[in-house]
VEXMI-596051 format. One record per atom (N, C-alpha, C): residue in three letters; y, z negated, x negated. Coordinates in steps of 0.2 Angstrom, whole numbers, plus 5000, padded with zeros to 4 digits. Layout:
N
ALAYZX...
% end
This chain:
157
UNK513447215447UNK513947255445UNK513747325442UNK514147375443UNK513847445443UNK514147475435UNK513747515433UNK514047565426UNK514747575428UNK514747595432UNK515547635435UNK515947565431UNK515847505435UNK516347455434UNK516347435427UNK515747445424UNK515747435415UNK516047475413UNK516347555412UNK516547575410UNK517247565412UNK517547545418UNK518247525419UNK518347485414UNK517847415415UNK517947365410UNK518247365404UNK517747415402UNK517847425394UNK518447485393UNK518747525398UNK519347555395UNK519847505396UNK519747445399UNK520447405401UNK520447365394UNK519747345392UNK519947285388UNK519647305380UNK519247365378UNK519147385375UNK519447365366UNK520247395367UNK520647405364UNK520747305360UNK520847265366UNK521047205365UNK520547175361UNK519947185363UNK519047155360UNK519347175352UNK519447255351UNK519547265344UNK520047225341UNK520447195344UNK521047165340UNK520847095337UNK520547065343UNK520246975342UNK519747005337UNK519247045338UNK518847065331UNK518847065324UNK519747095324UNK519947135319UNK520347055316UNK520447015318UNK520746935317UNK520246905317UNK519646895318UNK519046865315UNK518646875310UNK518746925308UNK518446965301UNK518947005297UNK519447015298UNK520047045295UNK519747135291UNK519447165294UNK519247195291UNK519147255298UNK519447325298UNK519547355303UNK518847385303UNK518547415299UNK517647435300UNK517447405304UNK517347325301UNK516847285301UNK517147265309UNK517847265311UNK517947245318UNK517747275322UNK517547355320UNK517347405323UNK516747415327UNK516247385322UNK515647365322UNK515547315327UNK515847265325UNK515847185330UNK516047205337UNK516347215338UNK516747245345UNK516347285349UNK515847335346UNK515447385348UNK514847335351UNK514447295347UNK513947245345UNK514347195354UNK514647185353UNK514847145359UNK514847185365UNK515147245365UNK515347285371UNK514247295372UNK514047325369UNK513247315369UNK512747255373UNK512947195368UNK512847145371UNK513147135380UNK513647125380UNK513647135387UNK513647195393UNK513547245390UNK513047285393UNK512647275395UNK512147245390UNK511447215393UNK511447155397UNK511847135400UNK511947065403UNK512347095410UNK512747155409UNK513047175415UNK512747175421UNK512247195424UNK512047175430UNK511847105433UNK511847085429UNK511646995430UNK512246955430UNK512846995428UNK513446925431UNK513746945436UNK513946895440UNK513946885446UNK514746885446UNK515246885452UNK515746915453UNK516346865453UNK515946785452UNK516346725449UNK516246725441UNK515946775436UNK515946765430UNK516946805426UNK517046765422UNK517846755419UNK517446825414UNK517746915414UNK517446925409UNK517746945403UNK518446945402UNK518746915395UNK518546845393UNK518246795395UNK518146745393UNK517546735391UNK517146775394UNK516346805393UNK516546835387UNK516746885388UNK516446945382UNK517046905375UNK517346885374UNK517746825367UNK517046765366UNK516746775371UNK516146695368UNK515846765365UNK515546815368UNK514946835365UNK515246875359UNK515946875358UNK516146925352UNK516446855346UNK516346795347UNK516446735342UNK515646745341UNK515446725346UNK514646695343UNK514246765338UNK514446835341UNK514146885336UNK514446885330UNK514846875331UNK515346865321UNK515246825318UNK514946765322UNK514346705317UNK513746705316UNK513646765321UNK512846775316UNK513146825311UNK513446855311UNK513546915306UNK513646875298UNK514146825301UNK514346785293UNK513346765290UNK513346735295UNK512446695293UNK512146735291UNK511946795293UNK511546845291UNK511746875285UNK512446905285UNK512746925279UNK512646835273UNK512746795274UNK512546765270UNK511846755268UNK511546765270UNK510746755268UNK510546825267UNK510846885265UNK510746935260UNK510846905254UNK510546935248UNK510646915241UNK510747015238UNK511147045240UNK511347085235UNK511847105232UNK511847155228UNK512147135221UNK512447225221UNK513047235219UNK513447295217UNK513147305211UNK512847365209UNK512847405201UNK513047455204UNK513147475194UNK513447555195UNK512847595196UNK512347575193UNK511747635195UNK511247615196UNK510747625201UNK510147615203UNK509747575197UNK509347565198UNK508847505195UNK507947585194UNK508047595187UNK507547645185UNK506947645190UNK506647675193UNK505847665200UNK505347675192UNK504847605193UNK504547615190UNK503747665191UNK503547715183UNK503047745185UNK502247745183UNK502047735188UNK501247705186UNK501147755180UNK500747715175UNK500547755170UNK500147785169UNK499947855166UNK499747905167UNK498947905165UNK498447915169UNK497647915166UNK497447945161UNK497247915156UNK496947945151UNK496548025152UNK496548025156UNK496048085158UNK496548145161UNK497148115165UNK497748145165UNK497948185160UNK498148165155UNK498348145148UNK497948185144UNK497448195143UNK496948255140UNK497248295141UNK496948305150UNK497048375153UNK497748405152UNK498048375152UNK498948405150UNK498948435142UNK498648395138UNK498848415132UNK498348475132UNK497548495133UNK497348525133UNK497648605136UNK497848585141UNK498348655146UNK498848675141UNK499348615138UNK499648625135UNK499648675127UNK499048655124UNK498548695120UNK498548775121UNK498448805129UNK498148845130UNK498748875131UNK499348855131UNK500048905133UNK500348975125UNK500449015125UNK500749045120UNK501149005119UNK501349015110UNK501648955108UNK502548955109UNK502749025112UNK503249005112UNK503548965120UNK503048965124UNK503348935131UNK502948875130UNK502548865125UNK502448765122UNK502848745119UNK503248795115UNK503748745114UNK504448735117UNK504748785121UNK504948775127UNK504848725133UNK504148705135UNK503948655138UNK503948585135UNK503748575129UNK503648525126UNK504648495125UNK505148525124UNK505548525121UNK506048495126UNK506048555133UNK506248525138UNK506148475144UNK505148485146UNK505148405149UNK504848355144UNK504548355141UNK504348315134UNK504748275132UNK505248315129UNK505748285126UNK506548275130UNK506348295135UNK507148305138UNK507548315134UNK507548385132UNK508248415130UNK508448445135UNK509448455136UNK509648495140UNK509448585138UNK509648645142UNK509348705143UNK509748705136UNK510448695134UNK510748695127UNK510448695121UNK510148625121UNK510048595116UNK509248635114UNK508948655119UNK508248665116UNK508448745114UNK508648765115UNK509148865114UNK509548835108UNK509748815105UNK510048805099UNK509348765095UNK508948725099UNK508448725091UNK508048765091UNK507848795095UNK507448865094UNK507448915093UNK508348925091UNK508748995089UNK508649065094UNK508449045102UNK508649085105UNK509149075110UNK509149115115UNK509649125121UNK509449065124UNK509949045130UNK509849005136UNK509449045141UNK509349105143UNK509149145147UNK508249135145UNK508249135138UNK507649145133UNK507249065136UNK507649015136UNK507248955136UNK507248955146UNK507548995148UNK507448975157UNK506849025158UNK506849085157UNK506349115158UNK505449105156UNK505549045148UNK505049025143UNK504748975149UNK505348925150UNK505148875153UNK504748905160UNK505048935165UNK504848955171UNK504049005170UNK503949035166UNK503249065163UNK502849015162UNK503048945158UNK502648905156UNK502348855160UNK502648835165UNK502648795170UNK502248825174UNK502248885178UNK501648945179UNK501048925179UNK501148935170UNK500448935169UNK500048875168UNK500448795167UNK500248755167UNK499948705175UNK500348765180UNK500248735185UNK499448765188UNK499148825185UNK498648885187UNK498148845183UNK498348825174UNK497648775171UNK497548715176UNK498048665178UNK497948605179UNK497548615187UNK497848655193UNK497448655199UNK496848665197UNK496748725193UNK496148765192UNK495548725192
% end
């Protein structure tokens, strides 16, 4: 059997695969997917059936039997809906890391240390660290961007 005749196939029966899909799983996506998974599936077997193969009857066996692996499979996942991701944990930091940070941090003018420490330190927002430091918002973007600069030029160093 030739592509040509596969693609006949599937514009004649295409439509109907979606429908018995869509009554086996009741769910229009998920018939979407099955339907597709089956026209695939027999895709791969199209040159090997012979011109006595039934192929509505062929392709409903292979679009039952995929929906039952689907169930299987989808049952033998174990996940779970949250509202937010699960925190990535962070390997802890080297004491020798940890030095050299605070040492660099030592070496900054004190007003972009305290800029730095406030903002990633302490996670304050851009607000919060500009109202305890009694300056501008602009004051604390530029502190911060000078300060990071120059903790990046100690630490490669």
């Amino acid at each position: 059997m030739t592509d040509h005749e596969f693609q006949a196939y599937v514009d004649a029966s295409a439509a109907p695969l979606r429908r018995a899909a869509l009554r086996l799983c009741g769910d229009r996506h998920d018939a979407d997917d099955l339907a597709q998974t089956t026209l695939v599936k027999l895709y791969a077997v199209w040159p090997r059936l012979g011109s006595d193969v039934r192929l509505d009857a062929y392709a409903r066996k292979v679009l039952v039997r995929t929906a039952i692996d689907e169930v299987r499979r989808s049952s033998r996942r174990h996940e779970t809906a949250v509202d937010e991701p699960p925190p990535v944990p962070v390997a802890p930091a080297r004491v020798e890391d940890v030095l050299d940070v605070r040492a660099a941090l030592a070496r900054l003018p004190p007003g972009q240390r305290a800029v730095v420490v406030l903002r990633y330190c302490e996670d304050l927002s851009l607000a919060e660290t500009a109202r305890r430091l009694g300056c501008a918002e602009g004051t604390v973007k530029s502190q911060a961007a000078k300060g990071l600069a120059a903790l990046r030029g100690l630490l490669v160093a």
